[in-house]
C-alpha positions in Angstrom: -22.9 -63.8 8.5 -23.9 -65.8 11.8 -24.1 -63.2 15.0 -21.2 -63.3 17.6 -21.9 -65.3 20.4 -20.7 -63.6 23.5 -19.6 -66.8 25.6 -17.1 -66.6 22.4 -15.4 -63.2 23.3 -12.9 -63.3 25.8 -12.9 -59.8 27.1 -15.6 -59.8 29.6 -16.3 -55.6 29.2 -16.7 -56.5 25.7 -18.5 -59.6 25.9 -21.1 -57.5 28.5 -21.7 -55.5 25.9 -22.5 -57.5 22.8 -24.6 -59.6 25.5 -26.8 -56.7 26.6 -26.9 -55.1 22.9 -28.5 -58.3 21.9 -30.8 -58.8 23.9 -31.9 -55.4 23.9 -32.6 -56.0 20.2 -34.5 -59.5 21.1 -37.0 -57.1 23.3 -37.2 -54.5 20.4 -38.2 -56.8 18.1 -40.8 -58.9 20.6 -42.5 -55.6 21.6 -42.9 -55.0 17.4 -44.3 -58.0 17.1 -46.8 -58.1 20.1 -48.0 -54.4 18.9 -48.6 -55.7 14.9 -50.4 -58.6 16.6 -52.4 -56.1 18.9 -53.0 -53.9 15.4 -54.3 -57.1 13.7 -56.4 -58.6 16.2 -58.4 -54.8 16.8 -59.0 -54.9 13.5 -59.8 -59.0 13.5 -61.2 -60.1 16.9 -61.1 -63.8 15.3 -57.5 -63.9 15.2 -57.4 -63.5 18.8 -59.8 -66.1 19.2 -58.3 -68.4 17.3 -54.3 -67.5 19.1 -56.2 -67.8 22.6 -57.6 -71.1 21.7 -54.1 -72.3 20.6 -52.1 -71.0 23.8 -53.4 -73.2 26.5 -50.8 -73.1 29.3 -49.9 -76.7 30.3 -51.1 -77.9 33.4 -50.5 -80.7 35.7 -54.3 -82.1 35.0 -53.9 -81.3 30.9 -50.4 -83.1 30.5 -51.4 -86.0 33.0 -51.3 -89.2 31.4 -54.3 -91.7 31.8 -53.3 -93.9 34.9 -55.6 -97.0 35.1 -55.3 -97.3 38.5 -57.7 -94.6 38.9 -60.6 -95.8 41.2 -63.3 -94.1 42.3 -64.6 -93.3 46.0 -67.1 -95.6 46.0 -65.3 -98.8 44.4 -66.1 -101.6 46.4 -62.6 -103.1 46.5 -60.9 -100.1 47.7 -63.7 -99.7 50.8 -63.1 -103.4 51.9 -59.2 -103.0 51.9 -59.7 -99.2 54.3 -62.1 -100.9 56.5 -58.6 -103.5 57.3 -55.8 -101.1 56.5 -53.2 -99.5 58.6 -55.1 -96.3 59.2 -58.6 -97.8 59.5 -58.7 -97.2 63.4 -58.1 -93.3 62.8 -61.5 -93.1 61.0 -63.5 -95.9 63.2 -61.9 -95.5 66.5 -61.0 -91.7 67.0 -57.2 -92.3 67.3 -55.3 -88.9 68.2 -52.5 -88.7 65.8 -49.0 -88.2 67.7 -45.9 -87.1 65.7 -42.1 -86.9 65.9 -40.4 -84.4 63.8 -36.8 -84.4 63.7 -33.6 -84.0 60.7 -31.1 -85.8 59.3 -27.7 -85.5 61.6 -26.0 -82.5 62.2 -29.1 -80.2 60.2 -28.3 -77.3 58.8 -30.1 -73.6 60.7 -32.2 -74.1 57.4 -33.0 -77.5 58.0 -34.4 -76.8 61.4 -36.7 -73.5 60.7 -38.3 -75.5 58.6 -38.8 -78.5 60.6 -40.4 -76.0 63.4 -42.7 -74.5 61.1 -43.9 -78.4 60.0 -44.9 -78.5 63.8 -47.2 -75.6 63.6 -49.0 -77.1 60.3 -49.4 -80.7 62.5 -51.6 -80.8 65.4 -49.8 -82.7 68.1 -46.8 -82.5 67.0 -43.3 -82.1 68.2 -39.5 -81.1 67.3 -37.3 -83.2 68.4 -33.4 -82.8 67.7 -31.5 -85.4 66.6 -28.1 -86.6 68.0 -25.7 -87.6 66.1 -25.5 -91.2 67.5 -29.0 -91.6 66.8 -30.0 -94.2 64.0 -33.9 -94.2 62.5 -34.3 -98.0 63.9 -33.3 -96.3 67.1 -35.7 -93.1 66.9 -39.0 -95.8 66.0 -37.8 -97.8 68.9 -37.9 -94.6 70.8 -41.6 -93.2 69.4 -42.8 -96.8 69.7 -42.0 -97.0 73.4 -43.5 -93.1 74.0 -46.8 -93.8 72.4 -46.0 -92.1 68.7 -48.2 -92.5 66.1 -46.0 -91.5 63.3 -42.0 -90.4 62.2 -40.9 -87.6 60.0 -37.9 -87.1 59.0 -36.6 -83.9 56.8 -33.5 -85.2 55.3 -31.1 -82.8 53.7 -28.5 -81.8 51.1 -25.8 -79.2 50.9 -27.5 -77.9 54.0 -30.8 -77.3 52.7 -34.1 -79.6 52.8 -34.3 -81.7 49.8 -36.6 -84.6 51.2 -38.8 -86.0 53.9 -39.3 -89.8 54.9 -42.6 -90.9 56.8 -42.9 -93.8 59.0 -46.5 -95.0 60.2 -45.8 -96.5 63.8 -45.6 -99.5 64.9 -45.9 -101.5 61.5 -45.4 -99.0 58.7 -45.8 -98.1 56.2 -42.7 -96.0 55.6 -42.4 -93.1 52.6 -40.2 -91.3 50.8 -41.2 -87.5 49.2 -38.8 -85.7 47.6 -39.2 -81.9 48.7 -38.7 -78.8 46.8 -40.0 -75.3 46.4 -40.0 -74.3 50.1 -41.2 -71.0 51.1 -41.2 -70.2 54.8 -44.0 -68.1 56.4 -41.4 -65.0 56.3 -40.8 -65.1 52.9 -44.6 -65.4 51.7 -45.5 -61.3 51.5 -48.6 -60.9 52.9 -48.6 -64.3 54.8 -51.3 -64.6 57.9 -50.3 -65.4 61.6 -51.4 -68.7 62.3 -53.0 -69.8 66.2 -53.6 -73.3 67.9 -56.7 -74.3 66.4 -56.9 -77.6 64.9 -57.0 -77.1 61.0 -59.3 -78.2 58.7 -58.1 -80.6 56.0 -58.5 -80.6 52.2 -57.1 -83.3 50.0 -57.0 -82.9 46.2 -56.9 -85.4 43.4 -55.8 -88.5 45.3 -57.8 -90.4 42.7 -55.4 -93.9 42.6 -55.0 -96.5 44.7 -52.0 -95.5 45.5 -53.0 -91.6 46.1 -55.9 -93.5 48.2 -53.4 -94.9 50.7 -51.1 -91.7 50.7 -54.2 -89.8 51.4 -55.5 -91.8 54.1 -52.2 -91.5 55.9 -52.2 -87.9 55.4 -55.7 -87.5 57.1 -54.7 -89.7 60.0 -51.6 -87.1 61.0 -54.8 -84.5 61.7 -57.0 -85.1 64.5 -60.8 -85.3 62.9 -61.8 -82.8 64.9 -61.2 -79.5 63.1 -61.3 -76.0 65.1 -63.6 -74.1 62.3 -63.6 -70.7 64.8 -59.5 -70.6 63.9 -60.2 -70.6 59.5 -57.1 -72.5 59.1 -56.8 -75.2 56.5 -53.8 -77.2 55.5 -54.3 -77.9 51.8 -52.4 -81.3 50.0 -53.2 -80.9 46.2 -51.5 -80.3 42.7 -52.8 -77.1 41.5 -50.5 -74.1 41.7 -52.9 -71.3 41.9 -54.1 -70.4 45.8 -56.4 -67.5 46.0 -56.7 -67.3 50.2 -54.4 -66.0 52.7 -51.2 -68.2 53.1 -49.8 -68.8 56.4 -47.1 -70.6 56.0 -45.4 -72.9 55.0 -45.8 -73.5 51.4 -43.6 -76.4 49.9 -44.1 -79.1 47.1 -43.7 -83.1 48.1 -43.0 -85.9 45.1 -43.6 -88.9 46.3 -40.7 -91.6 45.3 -41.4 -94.9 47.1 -43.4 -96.0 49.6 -43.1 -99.5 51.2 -44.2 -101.6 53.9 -42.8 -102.2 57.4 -41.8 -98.9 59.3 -38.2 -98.7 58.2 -36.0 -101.0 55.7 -33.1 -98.8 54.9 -32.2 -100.5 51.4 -35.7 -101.3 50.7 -36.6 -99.4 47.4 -39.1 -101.8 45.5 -42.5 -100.9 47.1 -45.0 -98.9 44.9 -43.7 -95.4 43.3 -45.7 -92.7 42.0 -44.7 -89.6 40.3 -47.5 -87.7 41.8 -46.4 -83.9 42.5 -48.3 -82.5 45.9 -48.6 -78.5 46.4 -48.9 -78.4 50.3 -50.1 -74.8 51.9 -51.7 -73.6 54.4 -53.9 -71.0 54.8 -56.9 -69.0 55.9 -61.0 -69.2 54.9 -62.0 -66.1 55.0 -65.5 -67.8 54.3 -68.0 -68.2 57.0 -68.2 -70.3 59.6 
């Protein structure tokens, strides 16, 4: 006879009760079988070998399937096209980045704490809120005419932060993350008090051309002039393990389109990637 399912009982006292007396059996007979594993293996150290080999934890890096538009730092074609591209001055000339933060209309408190911590992990940044009655061809015609380098916008849904678009000033180009996982500095236990000083940068695994351009653009919202007295570093990667202080924020960006020109509302045919960035910051405890 088949066990009773308890979404099938309507009386939710009974129902409870079949639930939890279930799954109080499912955990009696998963700690039997971890301990006659344990028994086994003491007695075998090969079988542990061999169940350790066979339970590797999936990874981004395991599970990533081969892209061939994977270049390598030194491919020819990729250093002619950054010696012309839209961030080239950044690296040759010494340009100070300069960016705008603000929400979608009417953000929600959410929206907004979030938006303020952005400005502490940007140097030379700043909040600005957004009226109602302002459109984004509006707000680059604004930053264009107050000497702006960059836009971002965090976009939201059911009043919480669900995405961010980026828009390199004057000319573009203009991006589209989708953002997720958000933890704020107040609700990472143990998280460090960041200061002013510049941050150093560290960029992970931007290995296509596309991850080439998005990482180029990332390094051109930091001034290249990192304060190494203040240990801070803001960290753009895809592994899930950090091992430093955190200071805050911590939040994961998919990137969804990216396009040229700095804003085409119902343009959605540039290049995509389904690339997956962990962003933290945090502190080097290392020397300096």
């Amino acid at each position: 006879m088949s066990a009773i399912l308890p979404s099938q009982i309507k009386n939710k006292i009974k129902r409870d009760e079949v639930y939890n007396r279930q799954l109080q059996e499912k955990n009696r007979q998963k700690l039997a079988l971890k301990l006659r594993r344990q028994k086994e293996e003491a007695k075998d150290p090969e079988k542990k070998k061999e169940r350790l080999a066979q339970n590797v934890p999936k990874t981004l890096e395991n599970t990533r399937e081969y892209d061939e538009t994977i270049v390598s730092g030194e491919d020819q074609e990729v250093i002619e096209d950054e010696t012309s591209d839209e961030f080239s001055q950044y690296f040759r000339e010494g340009v100070v980045p300069k960016l705008l933060i603000t929400t979608s209309k009417m953000a929600a408190k959410s929206v907004y704490e979030f938006a303020e911590e952005l400005v502490d992990v940007f140097p030379n940044s700043q909040f600005v809120k957004r009226g109602k009655q302002f459109t984004i061809k509006q707000i680059v015609e604004f930053c264009n005419n107050r000497g702006f380098t960059d836009i971002m916008v965090v976009n939201e849904d059911k009043k919480c932060s669900n995405a961010i678009t980026l828009i390199h000033l004057p000319d573009g180009p203009t991006a589209y993350f989708k953002l997720t996982s958000i933890k704020l500095s107040k609700q990472i236990r143990g998280h460090g008090r960041s200061s002013c000083h510049k941050p150093e940068l560290i960029l992970n695994n931007f290995n296509t051309r596309l991850g080439h351009t998005v990482g180029r653009w990332l390094q051109a919202l930091f001034p290249h002039v990192p304060e190494f007295q203040g240990r801070q570093v803001a960290t753009f990667h895809n592994q899930q393990r950090v091992d430093l202080q955190e200071l805050g924020p911590r939040f994961t960006l998919k990137l969804k389109w990216l396009q040229k020109g700095a804003f085409e509302k119902n343009a959605r045919d540039g290049d995509k990637s389904t690339a997956i960035l962990l962003v933290v910051r945090i502190r080097n405890f290392g020397e300096t």
